[in-house]
N, C-alpha and C positions, 0 to 999 in steps of 0.2 A: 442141664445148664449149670456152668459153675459157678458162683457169682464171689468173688471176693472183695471182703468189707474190712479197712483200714479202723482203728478203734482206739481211743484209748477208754478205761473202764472210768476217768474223773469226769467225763464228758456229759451232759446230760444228752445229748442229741444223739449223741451213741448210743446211749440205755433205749431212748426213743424208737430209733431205728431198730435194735432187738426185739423190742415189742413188738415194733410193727412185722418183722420178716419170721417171726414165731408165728403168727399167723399165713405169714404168704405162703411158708413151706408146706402147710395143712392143704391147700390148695391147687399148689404150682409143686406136682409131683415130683419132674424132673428139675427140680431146683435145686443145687446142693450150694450151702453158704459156706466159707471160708474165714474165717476169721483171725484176721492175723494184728499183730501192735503195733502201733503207731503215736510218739509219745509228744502230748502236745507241749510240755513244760521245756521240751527241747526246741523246739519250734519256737516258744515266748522265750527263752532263754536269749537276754542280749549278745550279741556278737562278739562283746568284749571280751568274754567271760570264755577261756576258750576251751573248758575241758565238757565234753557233751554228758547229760542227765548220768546215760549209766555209767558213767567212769568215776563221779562222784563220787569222794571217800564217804559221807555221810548218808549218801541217797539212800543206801539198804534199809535203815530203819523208815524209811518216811512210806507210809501207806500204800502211796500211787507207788514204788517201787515194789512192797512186797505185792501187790497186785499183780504188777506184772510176771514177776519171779513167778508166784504162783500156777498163774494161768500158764506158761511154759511148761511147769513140771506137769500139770494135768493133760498137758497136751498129747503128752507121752502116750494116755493110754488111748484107752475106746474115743473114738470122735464123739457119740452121741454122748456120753458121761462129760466130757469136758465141755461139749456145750451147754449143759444142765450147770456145771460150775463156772463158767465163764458168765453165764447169765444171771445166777448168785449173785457174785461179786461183782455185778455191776447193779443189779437189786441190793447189796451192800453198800453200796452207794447213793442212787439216788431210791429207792422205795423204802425199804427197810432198812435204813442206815443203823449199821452196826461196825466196831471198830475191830477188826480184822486181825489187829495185833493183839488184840487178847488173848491169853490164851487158851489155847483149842478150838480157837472159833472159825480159822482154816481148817483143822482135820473133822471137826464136825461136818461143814458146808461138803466134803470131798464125799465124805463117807453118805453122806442124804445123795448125793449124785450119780453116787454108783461107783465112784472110783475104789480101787484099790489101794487101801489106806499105808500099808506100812512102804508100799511104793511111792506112794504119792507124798511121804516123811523124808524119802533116802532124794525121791529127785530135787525133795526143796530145798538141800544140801548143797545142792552140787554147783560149783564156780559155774559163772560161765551163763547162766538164766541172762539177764542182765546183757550180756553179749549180743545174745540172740535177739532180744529185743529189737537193741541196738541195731542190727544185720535186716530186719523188718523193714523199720523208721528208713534205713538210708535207703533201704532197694523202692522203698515206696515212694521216694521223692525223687529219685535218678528215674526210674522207670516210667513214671507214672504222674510225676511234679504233682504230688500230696501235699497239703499244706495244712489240712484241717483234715476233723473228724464229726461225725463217718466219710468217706468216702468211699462210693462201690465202682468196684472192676468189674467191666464187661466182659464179656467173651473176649469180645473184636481189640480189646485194650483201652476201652473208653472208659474212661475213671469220670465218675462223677460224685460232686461234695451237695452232700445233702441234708438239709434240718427241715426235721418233721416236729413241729409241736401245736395239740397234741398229737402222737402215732397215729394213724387211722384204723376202724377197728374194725372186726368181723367181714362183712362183703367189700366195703368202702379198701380193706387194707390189700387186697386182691386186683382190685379196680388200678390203685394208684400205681402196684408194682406194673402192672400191662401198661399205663400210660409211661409212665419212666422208659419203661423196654421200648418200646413203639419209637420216642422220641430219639433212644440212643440208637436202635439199628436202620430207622427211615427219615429222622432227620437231623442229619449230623451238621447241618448249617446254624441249630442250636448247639449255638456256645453256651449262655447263661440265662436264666430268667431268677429274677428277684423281684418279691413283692416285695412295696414300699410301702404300702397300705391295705391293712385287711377291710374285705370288702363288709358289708352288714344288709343284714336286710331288710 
């Protein structure tokens, strides 16, 4: 099953949702995750304003951009390495907050993951990361009408936006993916459910 998750790495509900599907794949064999970007500063970005996130002359320095840049150039190599760095960098954010633009503190995170260091140097170079992003974001919301993150893609093309706080852990994180699932392919009459009050006991 392939399951694709919409992301941005500033997100805490995204880091969330990593945690939790780190756990569901130990479980759910035939599960492979997808992870691809979805950038929410474009999404809040006023209407007025007409030039989008990555076309911005300044954006490259700003963090949430070399993030993304990043995450593309590792994408390049092994799947499994990139998502050991993908999950870094979003633990560089909300667990371990470390500033990313220092430097070496990408080529370190790359090289603990398993990538291929002097490759993973030449891809952060190259125009064009930014783009790609870009090409993510839009086919996510044409396709799919994203509007937030995480959001996961079904098989069937059922996209659903999802905040997990906290993740659920060990057998509870197993449990929740099977109910999710259950919901998207046996009850598609569910549009939305939002708690408005956590329950106590």
């Amino acid at each position: 099953m392939r399951l694709i998750v919409y992301f941005d790495y500033t997100c805490a509900y995204s880091y969330a949702a990593a945690v939790w599907l780190r756990q569901v794949v130990v479980v759910e064999r035939d599960l492979t995750v997808e992870w691809q970007p979805f950038v929410l500063k474009e999404t809040n970005r006023p209407s007025e304003e007409g030039v989008p996130f990555w076309k911005q002359p300044s954006v490259t320095r700003t963090r949430t951009a070399l993030a993304f840049v990043a995450g593309q150039a590792a994408a390049r190599q092994d799947s499994d390495a990139y998502d050991r760095f993908r999950f870094a960098l979003q633990s560089a954010f909300h667990d371990q907050p470390c500033d990313i633009r220092e430097p070496g503190v990408l080529e370190t995170m790359a090289r603990q993951a398993g990538l291929d260091g002097a490759r993973f140097d030449a891809d952060l170079k190259e125009p064009g990361l930014l783009e790609e992003v870009g090409r993510s974001h839009r086919h996510a919301v044409e396709q799919y009408a994203v509007f937030g993150t995480p959001t996961l893609v079904f098989p069937n093309g059922c996209a659903v936006y999802l905040k997990l706080a906290p993740p659920p852990t060990d057998d509870e994180a197993a449990r929740v993916f099977e109910l999710l699932r259950e919901i998207n392919e046996r009850h598609s009459a569910i549009q939305e459910i939002k708690l408005t009050r956590q329950a106590h006991p």
